[in-house]
N, C-alpha and C positions, 0 to 999 in steps of 0.2 A: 821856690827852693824849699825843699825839707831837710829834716836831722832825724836822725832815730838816736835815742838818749836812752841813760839807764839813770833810775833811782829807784829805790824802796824794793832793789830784787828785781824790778819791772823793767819791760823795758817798752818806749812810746815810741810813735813816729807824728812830731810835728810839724809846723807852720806858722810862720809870722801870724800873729792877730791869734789864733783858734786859742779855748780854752781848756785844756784837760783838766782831768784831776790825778792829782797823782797821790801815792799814801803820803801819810803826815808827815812837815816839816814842821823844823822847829826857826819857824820863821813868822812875825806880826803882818796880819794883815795890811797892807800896800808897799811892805817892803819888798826888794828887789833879791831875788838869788838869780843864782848861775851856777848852769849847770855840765860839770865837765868834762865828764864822762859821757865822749861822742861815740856812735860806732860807726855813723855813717852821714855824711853830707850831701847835697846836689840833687840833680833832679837831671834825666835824660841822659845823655852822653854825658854829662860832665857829673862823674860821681866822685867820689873820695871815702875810699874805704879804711876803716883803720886796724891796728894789728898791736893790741883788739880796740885801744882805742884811737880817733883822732887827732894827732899830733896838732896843737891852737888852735881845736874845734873849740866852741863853746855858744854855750844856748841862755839868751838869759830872757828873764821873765820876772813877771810882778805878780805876788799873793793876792788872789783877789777875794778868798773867805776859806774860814776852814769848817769842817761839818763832818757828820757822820752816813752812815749809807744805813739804806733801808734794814729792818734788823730780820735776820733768818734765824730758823730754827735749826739746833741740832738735836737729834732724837737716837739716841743708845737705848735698841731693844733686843731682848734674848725669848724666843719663843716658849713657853712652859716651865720656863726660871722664874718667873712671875717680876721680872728685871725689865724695868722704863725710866729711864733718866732724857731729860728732855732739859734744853740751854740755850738760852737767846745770845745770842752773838751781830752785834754792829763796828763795823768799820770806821776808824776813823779816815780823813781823806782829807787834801789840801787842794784848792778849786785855785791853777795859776793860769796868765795872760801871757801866752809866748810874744816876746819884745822883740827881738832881733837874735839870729841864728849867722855865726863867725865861724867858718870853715879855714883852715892853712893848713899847712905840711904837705908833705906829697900830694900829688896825685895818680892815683890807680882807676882809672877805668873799667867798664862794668865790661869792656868787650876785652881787653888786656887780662881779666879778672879769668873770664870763661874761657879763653886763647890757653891758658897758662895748664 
């Protein structure tokens, strides 16, 4: 079974055990969040879609490091203005363990979805 969840603007689609990263929480390394803003549960026929979100969907998971991402250049140039500004910019990011993923409320299928 998957979840597709939203935090930090994003939005992910999980599974029990897998590791994403998602941008930074303000949460200590091996602590526990949960996340509750579901859009979508289930896997095959048996979907649950929400409007917009999950009615006691919930996804939770354990911090497993926090870190920053590789660092990219920004480069603001103007041709024969004699104008170069150049800016390093790195990501922060939070590395979590999806625990177990809790689906309820309705159910709407993905064939009731497309029917409609």
């Amino acid at each position: 079974m998957y979840a597709v969840i939203v935090t930090g603007g994003k939005q992910y689609r999980v599974r029990k055990g897998e590791t994403v990263r998602v941008e930074r929480l303000a949460a200590d390394e091996g602590a526990k969040v949960e996340f509750d803003k579901v859009l979508m549960v289930g896997e095959g026929e048996d979907v649950k879609l929400g409007a917009p979100y999950v009615s006691g969907g919930k996804v939770s998971a354990k911090v497993k490091a926090h870190g920053r991402n590789r660092k990219i250049k920004v480069v603001k140039f103007k041709r024969r203005k004699n104008y170069l500004r150049t800016k390093g910019h790195r990501q922060d990011y939070t590395e979590v363990e999806i625990t177990s993923i809790a689906g309820g409320g309705k159910s709407k299928s993905a064939k009731a979805e497309s029917a409609a």
